[in-house]
C-alpha positions as CSV (number, residue, x, y, z in Angstrom):
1,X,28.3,-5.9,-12.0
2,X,24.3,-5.5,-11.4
3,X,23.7,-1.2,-11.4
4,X,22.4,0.8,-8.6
5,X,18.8,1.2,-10.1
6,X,18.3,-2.8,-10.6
7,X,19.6,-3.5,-7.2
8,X,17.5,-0.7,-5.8
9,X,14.0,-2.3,-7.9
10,X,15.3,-5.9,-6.7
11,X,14.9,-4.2,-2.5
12,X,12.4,-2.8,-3.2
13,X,10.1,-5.4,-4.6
14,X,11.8,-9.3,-3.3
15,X,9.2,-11.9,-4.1
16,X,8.4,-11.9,0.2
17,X,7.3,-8.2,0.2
18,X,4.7,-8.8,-2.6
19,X,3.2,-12.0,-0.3
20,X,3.5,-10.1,3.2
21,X,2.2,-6.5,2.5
22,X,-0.2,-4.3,0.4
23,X,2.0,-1.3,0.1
24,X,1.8,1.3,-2.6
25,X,5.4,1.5,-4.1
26,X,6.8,4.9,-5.9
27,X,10.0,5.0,-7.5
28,X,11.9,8.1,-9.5
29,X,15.0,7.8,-10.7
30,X,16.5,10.8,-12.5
31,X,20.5,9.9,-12.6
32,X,20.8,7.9,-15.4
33,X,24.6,9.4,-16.4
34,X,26.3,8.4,-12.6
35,X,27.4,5.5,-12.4
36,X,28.9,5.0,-9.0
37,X,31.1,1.6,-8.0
38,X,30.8,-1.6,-6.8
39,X,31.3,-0.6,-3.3
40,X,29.0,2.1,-2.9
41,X,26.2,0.7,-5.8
42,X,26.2,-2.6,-2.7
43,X,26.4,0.3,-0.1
44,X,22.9,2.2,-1.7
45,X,21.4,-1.4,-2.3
46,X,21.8,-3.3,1.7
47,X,20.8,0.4,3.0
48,X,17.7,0.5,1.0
49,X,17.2,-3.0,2.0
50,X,17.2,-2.3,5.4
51,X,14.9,0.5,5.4
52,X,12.6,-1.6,3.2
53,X,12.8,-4.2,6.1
54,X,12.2,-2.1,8.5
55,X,9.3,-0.3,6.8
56,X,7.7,-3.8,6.7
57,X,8.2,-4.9,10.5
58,X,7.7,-1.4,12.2
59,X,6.5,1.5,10.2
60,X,2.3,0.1,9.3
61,X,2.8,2.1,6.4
62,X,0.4,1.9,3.1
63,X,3.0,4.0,0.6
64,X,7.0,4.0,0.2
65,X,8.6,6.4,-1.9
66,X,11.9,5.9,-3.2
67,X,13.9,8.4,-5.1
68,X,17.3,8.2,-6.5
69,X,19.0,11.7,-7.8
70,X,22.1,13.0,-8.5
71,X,22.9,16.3,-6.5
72,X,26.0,18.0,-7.1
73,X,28.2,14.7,-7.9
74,X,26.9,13.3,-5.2
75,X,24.4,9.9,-5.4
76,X,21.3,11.0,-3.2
77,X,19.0,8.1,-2.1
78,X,15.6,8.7,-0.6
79,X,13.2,6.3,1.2
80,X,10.2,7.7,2.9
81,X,6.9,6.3,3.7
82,X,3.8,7.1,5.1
83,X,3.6,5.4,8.6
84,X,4.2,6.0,12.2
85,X,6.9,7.6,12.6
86,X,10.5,6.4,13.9
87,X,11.4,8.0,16.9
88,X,14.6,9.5,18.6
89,X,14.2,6.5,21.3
90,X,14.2,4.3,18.3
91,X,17.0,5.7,16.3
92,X,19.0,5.4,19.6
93,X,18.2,2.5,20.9
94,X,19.9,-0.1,22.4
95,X,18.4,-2.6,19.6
96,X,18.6,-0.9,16.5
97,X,21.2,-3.0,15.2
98,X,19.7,-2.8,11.6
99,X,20.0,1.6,11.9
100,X,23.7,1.1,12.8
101,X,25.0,-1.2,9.8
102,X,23.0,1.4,7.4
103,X,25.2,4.2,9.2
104,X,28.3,2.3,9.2
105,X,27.6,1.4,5.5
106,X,26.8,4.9,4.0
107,X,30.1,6.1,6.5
108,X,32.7,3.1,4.7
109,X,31.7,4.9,1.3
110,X,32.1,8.4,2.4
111,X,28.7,9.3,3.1
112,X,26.1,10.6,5.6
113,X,22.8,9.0,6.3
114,X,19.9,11.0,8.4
115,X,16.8,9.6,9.5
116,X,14.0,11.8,10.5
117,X,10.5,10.4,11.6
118,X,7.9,12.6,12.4
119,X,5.0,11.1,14.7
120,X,2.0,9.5,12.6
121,X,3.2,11.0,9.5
122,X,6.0,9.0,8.3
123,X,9.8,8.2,8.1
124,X,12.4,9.7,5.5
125,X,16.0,7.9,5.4
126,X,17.9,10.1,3.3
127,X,21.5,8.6,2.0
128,X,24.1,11.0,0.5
129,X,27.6,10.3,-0.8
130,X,29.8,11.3,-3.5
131,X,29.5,9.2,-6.8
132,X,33.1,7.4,-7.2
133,X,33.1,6.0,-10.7
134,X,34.8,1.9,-11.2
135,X,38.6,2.4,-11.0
136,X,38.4,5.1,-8.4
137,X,38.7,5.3,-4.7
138,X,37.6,7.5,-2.5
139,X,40.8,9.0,-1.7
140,X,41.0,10.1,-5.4
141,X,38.0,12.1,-4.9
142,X,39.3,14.6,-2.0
C-alpha cells in the first residue's frame, strides 16, 4: 500500500503539471504518526487530484499550498491557491461534475469537504475526516 503523503506528492507534481504550468508548489506535512487506510489514504489522494486539476484548467493561479495535519484524530487536508476565486455559481453548477465526486468521496469515508473561493484572491478546499487505521472501519470508530 502507497501512504497518504507519497500519493499526495505523486498529485501534486504528475510529469503533465511540470510541462503545462509554472506554478509555485508548497507542501507541509506535520502527521507523520496517522496512518489512515486504504480507503480513505485513495479518498485524500483522487480529492487532491481533482483540486490539482482543477487549479490547472480554471483557477490562473501562480502558487498552491498544500497542507496535510492531523487535528484531533482526524486527517485534515488543505489545498489553496492564489487564483481567481471559485464561485457559488461554480460550486453549484450544473457542470461541476469533478466538485461532486470529491464530495461524494470525502462523504464514503466519513468526512466533510468545504470549498470557499473568495473573488481574485484564491480558492481553499479543505478535506476533514477521522483517521481509521488498516483493519478498521468506520463503524468501529462511532
Amino acid at each position: 500500500m502507497v501512504g497518504i503523503v507519497p500519493r499526495t506528492l505523486f498529485a501534486a507534481r504528475p510529469p503533465k503539471v511540470k510541462r503545462r504550468c509554472a506554478m509555485r508548489l508548497t507542501l507541509l506535512v506535520s502527521m507523520l504518526s496517522a496512518a489512515p487506510g486504504y480507503a480513505q489514504s485513495t479518498a485524500a489522494f483522487r480529492i487532491s487530484q481533482e483540486a490539482l486539476t482543477n487549479i490547472l484548467r480554471h483557477a490562473q493561479a501562480t502558487k498552491v499550498h498544500i497542507q496535510l495535519n492531523k487535528e484531533n484524530g482526524d486527517l485534515v487536508l488543505t489545498i489553496s491557491d492564489n487564483g481567481r476565486g471559485i464561485t457559488e455559481a461554480e460550486k453549484s453548477g450544473q457542470s461541476t461534475l469533478g466538485l461532486l465526486g470529491m464530495r461524494e468521496r470525502a462523504h464514503l469515508v466519513g468526512g466533510k469537504i468545504d470549498i470557499a473561493g473568495s473573488k481574485d484572491k484564491g480558492t481553499v478546499v479543505t478535506l476533514r475526516f477521522p483517521i481509521v487505521g488498516a483493519g478498521l472501519t468506520f463503524e468501529a470508530r462511532k
